[in-house]
Every structure is written in structure tokens, then in C-alpha cells.
ZAMARGU-4260 file (C-alpha; in steps of 0.2 Angstrom, whole numbers, plus 5000, padded with zeros to 4 digits):
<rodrens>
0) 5209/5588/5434 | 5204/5599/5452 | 5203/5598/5467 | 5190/5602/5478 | 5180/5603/5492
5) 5165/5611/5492 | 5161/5611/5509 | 5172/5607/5526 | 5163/5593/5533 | 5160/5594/5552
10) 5172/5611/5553 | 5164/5627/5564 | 5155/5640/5556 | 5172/5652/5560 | 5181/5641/5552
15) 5170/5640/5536 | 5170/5659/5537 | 5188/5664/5541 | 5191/5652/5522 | 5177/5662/5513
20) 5187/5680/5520 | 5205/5669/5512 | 5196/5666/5495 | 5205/5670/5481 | 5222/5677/5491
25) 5237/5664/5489 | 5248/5676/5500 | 5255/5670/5516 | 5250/5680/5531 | 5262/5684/5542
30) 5255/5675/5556 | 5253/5658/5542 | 5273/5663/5537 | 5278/5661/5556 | 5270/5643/5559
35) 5278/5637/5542 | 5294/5642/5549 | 5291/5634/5564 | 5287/5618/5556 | 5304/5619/5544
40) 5314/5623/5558 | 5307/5608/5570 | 5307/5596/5555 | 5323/5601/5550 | 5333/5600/5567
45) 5322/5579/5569 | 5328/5575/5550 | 5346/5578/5552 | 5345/5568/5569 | 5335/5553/5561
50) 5346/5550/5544 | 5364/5553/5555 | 5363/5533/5558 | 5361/5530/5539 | 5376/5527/5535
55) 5384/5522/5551 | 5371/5507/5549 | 5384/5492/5540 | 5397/5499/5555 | 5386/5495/5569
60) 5378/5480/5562 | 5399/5473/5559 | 5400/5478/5579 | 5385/5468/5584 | 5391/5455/5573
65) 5408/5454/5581 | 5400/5452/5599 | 5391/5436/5595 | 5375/5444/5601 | 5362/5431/5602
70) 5348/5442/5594 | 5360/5447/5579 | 5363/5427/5579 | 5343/5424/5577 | 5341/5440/5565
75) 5353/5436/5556 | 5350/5419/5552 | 5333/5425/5546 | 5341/5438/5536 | 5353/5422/5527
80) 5335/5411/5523 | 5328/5426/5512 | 5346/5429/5503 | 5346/5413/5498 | 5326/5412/5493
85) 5329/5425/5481 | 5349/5421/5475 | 5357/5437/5480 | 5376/5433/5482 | 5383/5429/5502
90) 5395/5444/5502 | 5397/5454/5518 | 5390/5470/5511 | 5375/5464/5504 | 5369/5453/5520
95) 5372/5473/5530 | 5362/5481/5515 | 5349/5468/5516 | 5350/5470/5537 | 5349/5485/5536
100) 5332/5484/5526 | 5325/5473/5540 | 5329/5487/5553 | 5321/5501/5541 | 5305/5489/5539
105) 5303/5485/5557 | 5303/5505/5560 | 5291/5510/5547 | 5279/5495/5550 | 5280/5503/5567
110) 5276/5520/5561 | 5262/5511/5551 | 5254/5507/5568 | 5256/5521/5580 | 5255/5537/5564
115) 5236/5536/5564 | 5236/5534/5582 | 5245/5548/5587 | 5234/5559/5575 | 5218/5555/5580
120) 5225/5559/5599 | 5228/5574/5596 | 5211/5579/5586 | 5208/5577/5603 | 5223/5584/5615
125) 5228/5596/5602 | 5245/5596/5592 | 5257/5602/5601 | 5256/5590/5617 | 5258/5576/5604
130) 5272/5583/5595 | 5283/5586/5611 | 5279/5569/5617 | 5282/5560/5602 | 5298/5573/5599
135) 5305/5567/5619 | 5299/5548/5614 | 5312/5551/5599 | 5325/5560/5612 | 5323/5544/5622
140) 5327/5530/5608 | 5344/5541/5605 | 5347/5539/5625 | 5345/5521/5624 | 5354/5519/5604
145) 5370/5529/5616 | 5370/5515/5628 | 5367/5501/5619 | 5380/5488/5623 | 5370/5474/5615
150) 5360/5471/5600 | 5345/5470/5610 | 5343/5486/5617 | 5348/5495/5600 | 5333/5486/5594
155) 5325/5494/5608 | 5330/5510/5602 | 5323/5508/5586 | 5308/5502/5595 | 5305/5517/5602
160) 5310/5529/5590 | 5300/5519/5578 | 5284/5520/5589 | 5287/5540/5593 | 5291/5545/5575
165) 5272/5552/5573 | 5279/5572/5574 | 5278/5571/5553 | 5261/5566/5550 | 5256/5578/5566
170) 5265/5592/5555 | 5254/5588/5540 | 5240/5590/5551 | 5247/5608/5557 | 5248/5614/5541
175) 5229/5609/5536 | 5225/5617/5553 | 5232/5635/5549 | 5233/5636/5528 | 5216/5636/5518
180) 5215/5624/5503 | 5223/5637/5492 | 5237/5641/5501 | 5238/5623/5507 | 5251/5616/5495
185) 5262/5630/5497 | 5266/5623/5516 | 5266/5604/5510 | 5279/5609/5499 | 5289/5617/5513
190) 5288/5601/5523 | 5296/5593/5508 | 5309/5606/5506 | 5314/5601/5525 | 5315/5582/5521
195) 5325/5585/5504 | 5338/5597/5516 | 5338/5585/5530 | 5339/5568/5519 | 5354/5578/5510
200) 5367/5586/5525 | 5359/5571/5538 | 5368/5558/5530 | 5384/5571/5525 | 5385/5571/5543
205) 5383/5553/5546 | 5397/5550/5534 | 5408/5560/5543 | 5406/5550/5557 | 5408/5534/5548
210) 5423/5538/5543 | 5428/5543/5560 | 5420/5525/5566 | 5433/5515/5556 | 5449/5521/5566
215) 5441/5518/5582 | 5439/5504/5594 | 5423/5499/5604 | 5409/5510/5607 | 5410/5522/5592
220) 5391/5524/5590 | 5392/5534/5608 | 5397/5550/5599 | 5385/5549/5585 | 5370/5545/5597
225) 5374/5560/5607 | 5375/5571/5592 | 5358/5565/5588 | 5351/5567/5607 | 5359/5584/5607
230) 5348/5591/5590 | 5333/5581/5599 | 5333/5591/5615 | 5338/5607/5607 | 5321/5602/5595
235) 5309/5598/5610 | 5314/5615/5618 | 5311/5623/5602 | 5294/5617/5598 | 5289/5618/5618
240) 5295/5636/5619 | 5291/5643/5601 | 5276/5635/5593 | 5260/5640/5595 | 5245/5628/5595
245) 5235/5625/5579 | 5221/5618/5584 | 5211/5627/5598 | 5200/5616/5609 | 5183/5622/5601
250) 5187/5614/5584 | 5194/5597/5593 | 5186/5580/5595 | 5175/5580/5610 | 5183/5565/5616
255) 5193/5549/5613 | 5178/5538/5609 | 5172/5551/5594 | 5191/5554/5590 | 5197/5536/5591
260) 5181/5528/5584 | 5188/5511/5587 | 5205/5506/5591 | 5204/5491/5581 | 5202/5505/5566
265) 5217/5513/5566 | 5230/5496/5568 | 5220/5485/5556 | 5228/5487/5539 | 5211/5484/5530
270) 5201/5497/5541 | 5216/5509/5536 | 5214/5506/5519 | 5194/5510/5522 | 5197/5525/5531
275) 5186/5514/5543 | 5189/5528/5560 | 5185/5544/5548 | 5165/5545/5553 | 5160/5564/5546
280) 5165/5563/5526 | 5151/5562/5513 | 5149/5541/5506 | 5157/5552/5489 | 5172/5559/5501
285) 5175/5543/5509 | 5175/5535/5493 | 5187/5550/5486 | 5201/5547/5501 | 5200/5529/5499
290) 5205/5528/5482 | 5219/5543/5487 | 5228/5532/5500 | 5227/5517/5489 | 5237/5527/5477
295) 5249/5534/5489 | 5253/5515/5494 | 5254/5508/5477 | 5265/5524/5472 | 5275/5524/5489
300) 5277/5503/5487 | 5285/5506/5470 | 5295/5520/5473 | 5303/5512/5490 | 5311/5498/5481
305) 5317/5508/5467 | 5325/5517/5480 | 5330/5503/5491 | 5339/5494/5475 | 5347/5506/5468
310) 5362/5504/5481 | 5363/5487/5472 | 5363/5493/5454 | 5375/5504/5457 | 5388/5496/5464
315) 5386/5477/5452 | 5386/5488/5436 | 5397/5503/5439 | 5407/5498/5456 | 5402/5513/5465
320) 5406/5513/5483 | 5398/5522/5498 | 5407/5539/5496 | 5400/5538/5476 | 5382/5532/5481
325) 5382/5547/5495 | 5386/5556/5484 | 5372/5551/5470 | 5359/5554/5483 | 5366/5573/5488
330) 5362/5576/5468 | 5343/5569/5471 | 5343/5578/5486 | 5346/5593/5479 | 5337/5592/5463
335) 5322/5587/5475 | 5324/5603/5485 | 5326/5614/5470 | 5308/5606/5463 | 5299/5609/5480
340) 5308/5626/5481 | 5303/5634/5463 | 5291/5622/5455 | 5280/5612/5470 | 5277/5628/5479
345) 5271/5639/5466 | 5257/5625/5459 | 5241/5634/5458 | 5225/5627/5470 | 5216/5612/5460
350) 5232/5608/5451 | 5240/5596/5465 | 5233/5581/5455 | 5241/5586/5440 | 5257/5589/5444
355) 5257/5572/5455 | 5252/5563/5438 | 5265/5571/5432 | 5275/5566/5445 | 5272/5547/5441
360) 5276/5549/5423 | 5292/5555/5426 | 5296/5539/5438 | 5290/5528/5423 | 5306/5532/5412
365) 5314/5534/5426 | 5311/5516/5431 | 5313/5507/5410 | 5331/5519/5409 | 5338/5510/5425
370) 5334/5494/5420 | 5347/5495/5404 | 5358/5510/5410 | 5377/5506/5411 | 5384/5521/5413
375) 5384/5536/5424 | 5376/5548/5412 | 5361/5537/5410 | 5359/5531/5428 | 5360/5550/5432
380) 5347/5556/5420 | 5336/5542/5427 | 5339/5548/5444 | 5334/5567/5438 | 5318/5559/5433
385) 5316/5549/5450 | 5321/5568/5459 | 5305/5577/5448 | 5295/5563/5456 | 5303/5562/5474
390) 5300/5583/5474 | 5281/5581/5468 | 5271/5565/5472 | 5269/5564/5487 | 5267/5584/5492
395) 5253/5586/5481 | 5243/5569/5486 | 5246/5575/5505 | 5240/5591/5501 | 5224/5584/5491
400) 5218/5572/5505 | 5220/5586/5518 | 5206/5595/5510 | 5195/5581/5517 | 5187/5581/5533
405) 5183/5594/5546 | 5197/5600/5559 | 5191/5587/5573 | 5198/5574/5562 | 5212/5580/5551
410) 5224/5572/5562 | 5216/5557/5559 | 5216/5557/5541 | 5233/5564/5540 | 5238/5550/5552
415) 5231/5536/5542 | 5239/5543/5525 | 5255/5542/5533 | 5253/5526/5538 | 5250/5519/5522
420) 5265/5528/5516 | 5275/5517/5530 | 5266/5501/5528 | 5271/5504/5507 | 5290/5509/5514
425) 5290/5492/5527 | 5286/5480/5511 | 5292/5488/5495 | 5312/5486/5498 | 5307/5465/5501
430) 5296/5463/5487 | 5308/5473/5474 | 5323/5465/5482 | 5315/5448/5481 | 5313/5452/5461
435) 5331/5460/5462 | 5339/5445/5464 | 5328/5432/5457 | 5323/5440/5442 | 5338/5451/5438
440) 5339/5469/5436 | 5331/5472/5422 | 5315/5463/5425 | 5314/5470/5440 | 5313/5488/5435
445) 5303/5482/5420 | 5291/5478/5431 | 5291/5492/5442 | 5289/5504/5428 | 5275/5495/5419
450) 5264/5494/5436 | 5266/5512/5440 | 5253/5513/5428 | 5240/5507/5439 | 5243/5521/5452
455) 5244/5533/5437 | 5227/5527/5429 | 5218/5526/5448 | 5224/5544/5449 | 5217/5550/5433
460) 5200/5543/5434 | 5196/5547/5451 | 5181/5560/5452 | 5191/5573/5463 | 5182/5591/5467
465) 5188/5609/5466 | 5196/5620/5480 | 5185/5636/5478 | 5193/5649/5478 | 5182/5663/5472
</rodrens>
């Protein structure tokens, strides 16, 4: 099945023309090259900030704990209700696993508000305002996480960051700026090789430090939050000083009413889902993207609790601890990075679909082996299955819907796709959790496997066009 698009809704005629010249060359220009390594290097430098607190998470929560913070108290409490609804055992490292959750969902449902405000601003502002403002808003919520003597202004920190984390969605929109279709999966795939490098040393790191963090008294999240400021600043300078706008002002939105639609759009989960803010697409376009977020949900809702659970699987059937479970992640990290490297960045123009397809099928085994694996050869051949996915899904679907729409809005549509994606990441660790402990193990990646069909089957059926390149 192909991609397509057969024309560029509401782009100039330059644009329009400056594809035609492209047609039929998959090589990067030079000038193409040097914005893709921008983007890696920025992306790159924010990831290995972001996923430094990972594992650091169960210390600082045991910290709050001990300082009889009334927030914790009330978080907590709430935390006890839903391990109890659903049966999961009162030990000390679950109720941090299952905290931890709730801090990892109030940030994405965060990101699933301001994403696809921050992208249709910048239709209108341009990209690179936005990404240094969002990249100083994430510089900020290290500052405060550095002097957070209480529970509450840690939230605070998450808060922010949570709010600010919009330079991703803003980097898909970059690379839909600068790359024709063609060429347009090649830079989607480089984003992912930066998000499988950082999600791999990131943590590394972070284990170092939580190692550190177990010899010390007090404030050990000081050192760590500076490390994170530190590779925030260094990434502001970078982007304020190296990169080069990718959407000059004759191809933005004319101005925050034609850019924004209406606010209530792009914070309404149902107006999401409709793409209700995207005005210029053809009623067959529209109806294309629609059914292209609604299966990046669906896939995203799955996949987050597979990923979620899997810290419980691994430690109730073959007692791994957090040294054996980082480890299991550097193996899908690299695997992941390895697919994006040599497989995602060579897939042809109009095959994205196919190999995302592909992508789901390989989770479906993936999903039916962890549900009766008791050793570690089976539970790692699943998790080669999950990496094949991890590495292909969601490039390919992000670089299918950025073929939609003309330049003025593709911050937008970006913006609202990544939201999606958060909302999916905010409510699938709960609902697989929730079927985790109440249903057991197996039924609960039973489950998962079986209604990975419904993404798969939207995908296949949907009417998608071809990205001309002759």
C-alpha cells in the first residue's frame, strides 16, 4: 500500500515547484544534511537531559516519602486506592513503580495539551522562536527540580517541563518543512535514531547517579538536576546559535486566528481526534489523518503498557533487579537504533505504511511470547520483536501524516499527532496495569496482543495516496 499526496494543500507555488525540481532524487542535499544534524544534535543533547531522572525516580520519591510531605501524603494515598482496586501487592517497589507512573502520566497528559498548541504557534511565529522557548521552559523545570526541597515544587518542575516539552513535535514539523515527501522518512528516521541513543546512555547515566544517590545524605537530586540544566543551556545555545529557520515568514499562517482556529480545538480531546483546528485539507485528506491519529493512539495505548509492565514481569517471573532491567532496555535501545539506522532510513517513498504494518505484526508475537515466557531467552526474543516495532511504527506513521497539509499548518498537524501519542502514553501504563494485577499476566498480554489487531486492520484498510515522485 502507498503513500501519497497528490497535491500540497494551501503550500506556495515555490514550494510546489521546488518538490517538482526534488522529484525522483532520494539524496540529501548538503544544505537538507545540515538541518538533519542540527536536529540530531539538539534532540540528542534534550533526550540525555530528559531520561537522567529515570532511574533516579524510586530514590527521590523514598526522599519525599521520608519528609512527610503533605502533597506526597495526598498523592500517595491516591496511589494506595488504585493498588488496591486492581490487587497489586503492598511492597515498597511497586507502590514507587506505580508512582512513578503517575508522575509519567501527568507529564504526558501535559504534553497532550500544550504539543499542538505549541505547533500551531509556530505555523505562525516560525520554528525556531518556539523551539528555544520551549528548550529554556525545559532549562527552567531542571532549575526549579535542583531546588526542590519539597514535594511540591518538584511537581512544579515536572509541571513545567511537562508543559515546555513541545521541541519534539516542533522537530517533526522541521523536518516536513525542509525534506520533500520522498526524502521525508529518511529525516523521521533520524529523529528516532536520536531518541533510541538518548533513551539508551540517558538512563546509563542516570544509573550512575543512582548508584551515587544511595551513599549519600540529603539533597542528592542537586547533582543530577545540574547535570541536566548544564546539557539544557549548552542545547538552547546550540539551537539559538546554529540552527537556521525552516519556515520562512511567506509560507507561515497569517495570524493566530487562521493558525489557532479555535482554542478550544487544540485542548479538547475529541476536537484532536477530528483534526477539528486543520481547515485547508481536502473532506478525503481530513478523513485520511483522522483515521492516521486514531491508529497512532490505539498503537501508542498498547505499546505504552506493554512497555510500562514489563518492569513487573520481569522482576515476579525471573527476579531481575534494576541493573538487569537497565540492562534489557540498553539491548532494545540498541536494537532500535540499529533498525532506524540500516532498515527505517532506507524504506523507499510509499512504503512507510507497509513497513509500520509490519511494525504491528512484529509487536503481536511479541506481546502472545510475554504472556507465557519464563526464561530469559524467550522474554528476550520477545523484546527483539517489540525493538522491530519500537524502531518502525511510529517513524513511518509520523512521516505519512506529514505529507498532509500545506506548510502554514504542518505545525499543527504535527502538534496534534503528537499529542495523541501523549494522551495514548498518559492512559495505557493505567489501563494495562489495572489488567496486570487484576487479571494476571497472561491475560493481560493476551489481550494486548489480540486488539493490536484493530490498529493493524484500520491501518490496512485505509485509502492512503502516493507520494509522486516521478
Amino acid at each position: 500500500m502507498a503513500v501519497t499526496r497528490s497535491q500540497n494543500s494551501g503550500s506556495s507555488p515555490e514550494a510546489t515547484q521546488n518538490s517538482r525540481e526534488d522529484s525522483g532524487d532520494t539524496t540529501l542535499t548538503s544544505e537538507e544534511k545540515r538541518i538533519l544534524k542540527v536536529v540530531f544534535i539538539s534532540l540528542l543533547i534534550d533526550l540525555l537531559a530528559f531520561t537522567v531522572i529515570l532511574p533516579l525516580l524510586p530514590s527521590i520519591l523514598d526522599y519525599y516519602g521520608s519528609k512527610e510531605d503533605g502533597l506526597y501524603r495526598s498523592l500517595k494515598d491516591s496511589v494506595s486506592s488504585f493498588r488496591e482496586l486492581v490487587g497489586a501487592p503492598d511492597t515498597p517497589r511497586w507502590n514507587s513503580v506505580l508512582f512513578g507512573g503517575l508522575i509519567g502520566s501527568l507529564f504526558s497528559l501535559l504534553q497532550f495539551v500544550a504539543s499542538p498548541v505549541i505547533g500551531a504557534t509556530s505555523d505562525v511565529y516560525g520554528r525556531k522562536p518556539l523551539l528555544i522557548l520551549t528548550m529554556v521552559g525545559v532549562a527552567v523545570s531542571y532549575a526549579i527540580w535542583a531546588v526542590s526541597r519539597n514535594f511540591g515544587l518538584f511537581v512544579i518542575a515536572r509541571i513545567v517541563g511537562g508543559i515546555s516539552k513541545g521541541n519534539i513535535s516542533l522537530t517533526t514539523a522541521v523536518v516536513a518543512d525542509v525534506l520533500p515527501p520522498h526524502r521525508r522518512g529518511k529525516g523521521m528516521a533520524v529523529i528516532g535514531i536520536a531518541f533510541s541513543i538518548g533513551f539508551v546512555f540517558g538512563p546509563l547515566v542516570g544509573a550512575v547517579f543512582s548508584r551515587w544517590a544511595r551513599e549519600q545524605q540529603g539533597e542528592f537530586y542537586v547533582l543530577p538536576a545540574l547535570f541536566a540544566l548544564i546539557l539544557a543551556t549548552i542545547d538552547v545555545v546550540y539551537v539559538a546559535a546554529v540552527f537556521k529557520e525552516s519556515l520562512p515568514e511567506h509560507r507561515r499562517a497569517k495570524s493566530i486566528s487562521s493558525g489557532w482556529q479555535n482554542t478550544s480545538y487544540l485542548i479538547n480531546p475529541v476536537s484532536l481526534f477530528k483534526f477539528s483546528s486543520v481547515s485547508k485539507l481536502t473532506t478525503k485528506d481530513l478523513s485520511e489523518v483522522r483515521k492516521l491519529g486514531l491508529v497512532y493512539f490505539l498503537y501508542l495505548f498498547l505499546y505504552s503498557g506493554l512497555e510500562f509492565t514489563l518492569t513487573f514481569l520481569t522482576h515476579n517471573r525471573l527476579n531481575y533487579d534494576s541493573m538487569q532491567q537497565g540492562k534489557m532496555f540498553f539491548f532494545i535501545g540498541t536494537i532500535m537504533a540499529s533498525v532506524q539506522g540500516g532498515y527505517v532510513r532506507r524504506v523507499s517513498a510509499g512504503k512507510e505504511i507497509q513497513i509500520a504494518l509490519q511494525g504491528i505484526l512484529f509487536l503481536i508475537p511479541a506481546f502472545i511470547l510475554m504472556a507465557f515466557a519464563h526464561t530469559a531467552l524467550w522474554i528476550y526474543t520477545a523484546l527483539a520483536l517489540f525493538s522491530f516495532a519500537s524502531a518502525t511504527v511510529v517513524p513511518c506513521l509520523t512521516t505519512v501524516v506529514s505529507m498532509y497539509g500545506g506548510d502554514d499548518q504542518k505545525g499543527t498537524i504535527m502538534g496534534i499527532f503528537r499529542a495523541l501519542g501523549a494522551l495514548a502514553r498518559a492512559l495505557g501504563p493505567f489501563f494495562s496495569s489495572a489488567v496486570y494485577w487484576s487479571c494476571g499476566s497472561h491475560i493481560c498480554y493476551i489481550v494486548g496482543g489480540v486488539m493490536l489487531v484493530i490498529p493493524y486492520f484500520l491501518l490496512k484498510t485505509k485509502g492512503v495516496k502516493t507520494v509522486k515522485t516521478s
